[in-house]
Backbone as numpy.savetxt, mean C-alpha at the origin, in Angstrom:
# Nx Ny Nz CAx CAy CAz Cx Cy Cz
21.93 -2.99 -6.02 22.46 -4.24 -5.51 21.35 -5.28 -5.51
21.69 -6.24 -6.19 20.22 -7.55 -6.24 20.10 -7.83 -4.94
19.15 -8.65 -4.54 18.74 -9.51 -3.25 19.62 -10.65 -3.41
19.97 -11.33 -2.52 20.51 -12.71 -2.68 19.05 -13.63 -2.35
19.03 -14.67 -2.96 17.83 -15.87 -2.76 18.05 -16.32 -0.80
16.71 -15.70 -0.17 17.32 -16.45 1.48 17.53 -15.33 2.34
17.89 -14.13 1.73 18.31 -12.99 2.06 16.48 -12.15 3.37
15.92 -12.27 2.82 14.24 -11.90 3.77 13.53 -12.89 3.38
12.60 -12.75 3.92 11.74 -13.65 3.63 10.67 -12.84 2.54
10.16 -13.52 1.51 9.70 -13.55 0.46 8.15 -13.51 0.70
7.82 -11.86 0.05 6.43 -12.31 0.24 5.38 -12.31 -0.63
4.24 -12.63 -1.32 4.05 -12.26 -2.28 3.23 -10.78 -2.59
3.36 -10.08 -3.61 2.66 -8.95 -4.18 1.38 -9.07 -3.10
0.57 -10.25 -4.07 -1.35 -10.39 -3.63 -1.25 -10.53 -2.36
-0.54 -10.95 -1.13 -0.35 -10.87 0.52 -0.05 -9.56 0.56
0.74 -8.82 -0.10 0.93 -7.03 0.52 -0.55 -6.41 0.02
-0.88 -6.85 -1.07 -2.15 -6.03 -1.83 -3.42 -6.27 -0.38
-3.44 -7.69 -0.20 -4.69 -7.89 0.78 -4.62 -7.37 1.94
-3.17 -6.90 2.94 -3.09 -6.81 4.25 -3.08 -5.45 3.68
-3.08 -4.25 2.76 -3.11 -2.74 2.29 -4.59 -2.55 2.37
-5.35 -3.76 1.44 -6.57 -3.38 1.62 -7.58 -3.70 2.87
-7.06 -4.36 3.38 -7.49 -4.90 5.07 -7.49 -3.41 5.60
-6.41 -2.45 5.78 -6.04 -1.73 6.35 -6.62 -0.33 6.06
-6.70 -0.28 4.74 -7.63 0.65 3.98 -9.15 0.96 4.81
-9.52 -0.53 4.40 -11.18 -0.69 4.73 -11.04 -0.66 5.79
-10.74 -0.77 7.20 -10.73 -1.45 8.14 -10.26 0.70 9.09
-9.26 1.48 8.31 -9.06 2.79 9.20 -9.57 3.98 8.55
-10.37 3.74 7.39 -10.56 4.82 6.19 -12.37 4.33 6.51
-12.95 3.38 6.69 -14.35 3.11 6.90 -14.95 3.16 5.66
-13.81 2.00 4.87 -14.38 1.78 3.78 -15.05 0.13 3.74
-16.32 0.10 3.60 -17.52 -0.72 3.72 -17.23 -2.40 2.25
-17.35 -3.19 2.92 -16.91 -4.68 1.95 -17.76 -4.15 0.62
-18.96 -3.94 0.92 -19.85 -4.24 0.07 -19.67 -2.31 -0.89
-18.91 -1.46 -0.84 -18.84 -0.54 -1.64 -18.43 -0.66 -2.80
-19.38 -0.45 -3.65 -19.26 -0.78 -5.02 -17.96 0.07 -5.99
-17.77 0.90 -5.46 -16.60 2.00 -6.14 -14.84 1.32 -5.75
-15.03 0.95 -4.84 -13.63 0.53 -3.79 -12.58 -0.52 -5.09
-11.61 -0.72 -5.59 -11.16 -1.83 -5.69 -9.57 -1.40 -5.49
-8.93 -2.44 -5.68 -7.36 -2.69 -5.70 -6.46 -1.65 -6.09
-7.40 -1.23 -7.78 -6.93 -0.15 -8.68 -7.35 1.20 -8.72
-8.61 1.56 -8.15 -8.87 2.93 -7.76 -8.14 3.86 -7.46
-7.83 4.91 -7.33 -6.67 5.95 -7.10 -7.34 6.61 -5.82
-7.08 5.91 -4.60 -7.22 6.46 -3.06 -7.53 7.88 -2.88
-6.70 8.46 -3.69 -6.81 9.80 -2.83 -8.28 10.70 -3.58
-7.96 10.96 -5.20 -9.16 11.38 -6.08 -10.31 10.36 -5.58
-10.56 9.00 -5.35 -11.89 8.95 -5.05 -12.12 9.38 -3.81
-11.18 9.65 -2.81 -11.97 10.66 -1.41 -11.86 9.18 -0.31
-11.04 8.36 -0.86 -10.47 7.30 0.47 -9.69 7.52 1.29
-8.87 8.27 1.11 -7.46 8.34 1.66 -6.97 9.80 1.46
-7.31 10.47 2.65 -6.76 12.30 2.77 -5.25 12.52 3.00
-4.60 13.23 3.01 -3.51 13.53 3.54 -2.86 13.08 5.01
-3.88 13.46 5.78 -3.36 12.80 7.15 -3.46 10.90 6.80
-4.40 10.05 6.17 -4.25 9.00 6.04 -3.05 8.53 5.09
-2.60 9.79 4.35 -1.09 8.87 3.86 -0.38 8.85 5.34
-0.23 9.59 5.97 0.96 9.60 7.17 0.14 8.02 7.76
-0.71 7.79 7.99 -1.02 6.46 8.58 -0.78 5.56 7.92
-1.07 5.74 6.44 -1.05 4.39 5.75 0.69 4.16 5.81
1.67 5.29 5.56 3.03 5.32 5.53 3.26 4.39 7.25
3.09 4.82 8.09 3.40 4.17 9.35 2.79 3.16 9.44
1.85 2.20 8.92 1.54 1.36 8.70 2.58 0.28 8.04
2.82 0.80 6.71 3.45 0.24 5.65 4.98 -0.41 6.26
4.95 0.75 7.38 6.97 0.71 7.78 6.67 -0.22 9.01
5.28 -0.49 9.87 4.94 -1.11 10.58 5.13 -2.36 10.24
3.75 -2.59 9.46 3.56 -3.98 8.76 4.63 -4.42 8.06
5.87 -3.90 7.22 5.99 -4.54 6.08 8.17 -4.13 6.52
8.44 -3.45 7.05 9.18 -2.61 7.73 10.15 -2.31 6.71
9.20 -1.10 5.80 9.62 -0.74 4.25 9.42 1.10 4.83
10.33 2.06 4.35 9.83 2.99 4.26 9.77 3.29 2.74
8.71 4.14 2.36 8.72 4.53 1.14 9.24 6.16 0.77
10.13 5.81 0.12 10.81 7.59 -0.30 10.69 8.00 -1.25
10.78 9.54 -0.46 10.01 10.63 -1.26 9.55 10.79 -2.70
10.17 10.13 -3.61 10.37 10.26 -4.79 9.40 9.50 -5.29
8.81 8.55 -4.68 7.90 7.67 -4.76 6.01 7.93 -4.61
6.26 8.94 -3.43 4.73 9.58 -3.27 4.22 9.86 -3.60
4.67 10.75 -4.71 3.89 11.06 -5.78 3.91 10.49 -7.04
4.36 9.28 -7.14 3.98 8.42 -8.32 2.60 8.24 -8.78
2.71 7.54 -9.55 1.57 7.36 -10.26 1.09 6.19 -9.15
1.97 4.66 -9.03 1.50 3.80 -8.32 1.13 3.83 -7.34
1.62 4.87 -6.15 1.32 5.16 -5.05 -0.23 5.52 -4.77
-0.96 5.63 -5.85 -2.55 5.90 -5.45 -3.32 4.71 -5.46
-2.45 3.76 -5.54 -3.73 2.71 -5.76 -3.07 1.28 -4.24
-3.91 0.71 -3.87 -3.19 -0.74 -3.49 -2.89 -1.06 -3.76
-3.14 -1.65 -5.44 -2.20 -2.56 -6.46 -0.82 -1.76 -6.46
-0.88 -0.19 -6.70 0.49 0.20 -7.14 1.43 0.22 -6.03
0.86 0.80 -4.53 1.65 0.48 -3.27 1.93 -0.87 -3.31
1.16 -1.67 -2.83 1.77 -3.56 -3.07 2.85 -3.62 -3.88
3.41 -2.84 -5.12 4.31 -2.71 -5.89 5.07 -2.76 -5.52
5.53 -1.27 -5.03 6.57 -0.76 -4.31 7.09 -1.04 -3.04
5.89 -1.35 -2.60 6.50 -2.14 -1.42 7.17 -3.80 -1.40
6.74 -4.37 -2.41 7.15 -5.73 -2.35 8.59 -5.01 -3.43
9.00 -4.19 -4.12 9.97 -4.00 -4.59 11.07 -3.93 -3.40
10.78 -2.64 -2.43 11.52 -2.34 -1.45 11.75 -3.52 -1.04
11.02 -4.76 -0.29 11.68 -5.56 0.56 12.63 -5.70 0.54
């Protein structure tokens, strides 16, 4: 079923990408100045984001954004990165 225009409020991708990575750096104690860190990195293989931090980042996501993401989705490919969550989540809205 499409969205109707008016229907939520509209937000953009790069606003979900920045308040993901706010949230990242900010409960994972990942440092501004870490040279490895970006948008596109895959969270979990570089050792950012463990298992118990998906359950946070997930309650976060349904917090902040009030999206849940399902199952089918977790293990995507996009789901490892900020850029690819920002995806899915600005899809869900």
């Amino acid at each position: 079923m499409a969205r109707e225009a008016g229907d939520k409020p509209t937000v953009d991708v790069s606003e979900i990408e920045r308040s993901l990575e706010d949230f990242v750096r900010r409960s994972f104690d990942v440092s501004a100045d870490d040279p490895r860190f970006s948008r596109t990195i895959d969270l979990y293989t570089a050792g950012y984001v463990d298992s118990l931090g998906v359950v946070e980042l997930l309650a976060f996501i349904d917090r902040q954004f009030g999206v849940e993401i399902p199952e089918r989705l977790l293990a995507s490919d996009d789901f490892s990165s900020v850029q690819g969550i920002a995806r899915i989540v600005h899809e869900l809205m």
